[in-house]
C-alpha positions in Angstrom: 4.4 61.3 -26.3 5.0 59.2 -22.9 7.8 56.6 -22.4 6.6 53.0 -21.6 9.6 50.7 -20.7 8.5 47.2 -20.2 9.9 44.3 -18.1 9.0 40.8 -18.9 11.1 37.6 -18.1 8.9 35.1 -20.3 6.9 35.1 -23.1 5.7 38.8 -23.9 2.0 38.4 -24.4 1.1 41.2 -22.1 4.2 43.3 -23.1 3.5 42.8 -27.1 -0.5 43.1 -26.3 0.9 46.9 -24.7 3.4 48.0 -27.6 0.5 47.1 -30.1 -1.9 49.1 -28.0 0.1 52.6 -27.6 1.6 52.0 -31.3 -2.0 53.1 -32.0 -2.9 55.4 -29.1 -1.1 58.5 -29.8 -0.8 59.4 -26.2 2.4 56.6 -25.7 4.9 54.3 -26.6 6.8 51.3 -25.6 10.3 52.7 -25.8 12.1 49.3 -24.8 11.7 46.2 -23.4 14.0 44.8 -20.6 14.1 41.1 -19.6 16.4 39.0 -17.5 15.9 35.8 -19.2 18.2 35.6 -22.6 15.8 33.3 -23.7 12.9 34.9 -23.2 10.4 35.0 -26.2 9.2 38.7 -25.5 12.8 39.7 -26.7 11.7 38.2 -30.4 8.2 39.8 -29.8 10.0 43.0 -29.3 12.1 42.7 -32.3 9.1 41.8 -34.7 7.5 45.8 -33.5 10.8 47.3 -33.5 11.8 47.6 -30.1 14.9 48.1 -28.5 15.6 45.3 -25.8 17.7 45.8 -23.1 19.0 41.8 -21.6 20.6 42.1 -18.4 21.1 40.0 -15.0 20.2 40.0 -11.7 23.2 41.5 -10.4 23.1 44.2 -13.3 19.4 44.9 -11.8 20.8 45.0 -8.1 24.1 47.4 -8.5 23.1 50.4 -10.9 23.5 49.4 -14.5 19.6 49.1 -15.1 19.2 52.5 -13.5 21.5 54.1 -15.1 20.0 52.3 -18.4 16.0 53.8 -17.5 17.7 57.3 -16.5 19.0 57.8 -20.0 15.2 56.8 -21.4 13.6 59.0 -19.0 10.2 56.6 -19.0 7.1 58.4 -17.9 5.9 54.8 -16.9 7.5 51.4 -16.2 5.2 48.4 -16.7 6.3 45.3 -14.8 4.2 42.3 -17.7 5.3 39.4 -16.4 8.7 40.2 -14.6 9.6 37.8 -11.8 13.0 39.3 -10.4 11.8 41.3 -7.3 12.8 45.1 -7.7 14.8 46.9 -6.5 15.2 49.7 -3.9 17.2 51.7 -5.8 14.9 51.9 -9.1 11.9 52.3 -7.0 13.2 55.5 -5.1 13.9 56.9 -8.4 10.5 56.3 -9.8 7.9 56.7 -7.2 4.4 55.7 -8.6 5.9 55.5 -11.6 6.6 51.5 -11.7 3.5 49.4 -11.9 3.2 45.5 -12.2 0.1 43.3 -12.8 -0.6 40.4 -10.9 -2.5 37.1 -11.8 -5.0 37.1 -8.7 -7.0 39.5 -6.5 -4.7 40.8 -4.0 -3.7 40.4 -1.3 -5.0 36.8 -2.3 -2.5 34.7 -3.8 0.7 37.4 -3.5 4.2 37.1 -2.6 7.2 35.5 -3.6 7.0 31.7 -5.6 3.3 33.5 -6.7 3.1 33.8 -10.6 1.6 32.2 -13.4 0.4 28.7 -13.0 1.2 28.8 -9.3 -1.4 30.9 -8.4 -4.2 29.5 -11.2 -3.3 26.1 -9.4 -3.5 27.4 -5.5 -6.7 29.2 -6.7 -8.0 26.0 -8.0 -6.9 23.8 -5.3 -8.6 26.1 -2.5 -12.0 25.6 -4.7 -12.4 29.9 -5.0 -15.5 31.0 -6.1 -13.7 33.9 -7.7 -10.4 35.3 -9.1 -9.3 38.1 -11.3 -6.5 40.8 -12.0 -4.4 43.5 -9.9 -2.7 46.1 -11.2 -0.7 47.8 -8.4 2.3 49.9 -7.7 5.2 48.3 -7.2 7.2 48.6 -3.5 9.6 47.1 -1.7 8.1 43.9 -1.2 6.0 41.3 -4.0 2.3 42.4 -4.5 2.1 44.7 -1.4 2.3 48.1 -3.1 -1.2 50.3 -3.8 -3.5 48.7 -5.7 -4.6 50.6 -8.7 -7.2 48.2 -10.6 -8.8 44.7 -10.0 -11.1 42.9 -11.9 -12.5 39.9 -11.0 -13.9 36.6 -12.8 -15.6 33.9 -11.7 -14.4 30.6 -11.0 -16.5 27.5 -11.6 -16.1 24.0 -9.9 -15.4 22.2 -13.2 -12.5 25.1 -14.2 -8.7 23.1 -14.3 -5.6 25.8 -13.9 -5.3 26.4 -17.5 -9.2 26.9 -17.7 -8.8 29.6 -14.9 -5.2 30.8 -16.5 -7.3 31.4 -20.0 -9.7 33.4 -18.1 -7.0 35.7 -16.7 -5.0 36.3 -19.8 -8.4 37.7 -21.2 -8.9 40.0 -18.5 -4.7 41.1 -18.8 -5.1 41.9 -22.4 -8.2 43.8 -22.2 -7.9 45.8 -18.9 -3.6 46.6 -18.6 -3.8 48.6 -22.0 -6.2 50.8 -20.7 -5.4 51.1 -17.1 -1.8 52.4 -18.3 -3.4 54.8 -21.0 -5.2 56.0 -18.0 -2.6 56.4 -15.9 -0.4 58.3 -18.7 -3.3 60.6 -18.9 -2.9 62.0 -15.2 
């Protein structure tokens, strides 16, 4: 069986959407989940499936403690659902194309630091695009830059509001990051 560790600083959806995928998949499993945020729901979403969390801080993430913390796991894949702290060198070195995030737009639209959640539905919204959608990518040394793995797109209409167009990508997250990472623990 392959090791999924998530990160997630908020809410979980995404993260409790891919333990309940793999709990089923027999190829996987989410073996933890690690957050930043002490108050983050997706620590109680892990705790309702019986996953280990893992709460640490920035400087923790920066020096080595979170390292040292995945080296013990030995994860076949790190999934980045929702985690805004950007990472770092040290992790990535250690686990090239092994780290993958997902990001709320169609990159390189609507990337780089400040560009998460709401921010982008709103820019994407404000700019009147015809279209948006999902990007699964690897994850580098800089936000939203590394290879881009998966998008899929959705259409926007002139009447959608932020939350319309935010509806509209959580559908495409839950549907499309199980699989993408099923696939990608198949290789």
């Amino acid at each position: 069986m392959k090791k999924i560790v998530v990160f997630a600083s908020g809410s979980g959806t995404n993260a409790e959407n891919i333990i309940k995928y793999f709990a089923l998949s027999g190829i996987g499993s989410v073996v933890a989940v690690f957050t930043n945020n002490p108050s983050a729901k997706v620590i109680e979403r892990a705790k309702n499936n019986e996953i280990p969390t893992e709460v640490f801080s920035k400087e923790e993430l920066i020096e080595s403690k979170v390292l040292q913390k995945l080296n013990i796991i030995e994860p076949d894949l790190i999934v980045l659902a929702g985690f805004l702290l950007k990472f770092p060198q040290n992790i990535i070195a250690s686990y090239p194309n092994k780290i993958i995030n997902i990001h709320p737009a169609l990159l390189p639209k609507y990337g780089g630091k400040g560009m998460y959640g709401m921010n982008v539905h709103k820019a994407i919204v404000e700019n009147k695009e015809k279209e948006t959608g999902i990007t699964i990518h690897y994850v580098n040394e800089n936000y939203d830059e590394g290879g881009v793995i998966f998008q899929k797109k959705v259409v926007v209409l002139g009447t959608d509001t932020a939350d319309v167009v935010a509806e509209k990508i959580h559908d495409l997250e839950q549907r499309y990051f199980p699989e993408v990472i099923r696939d990608l623990l198949k290789k």
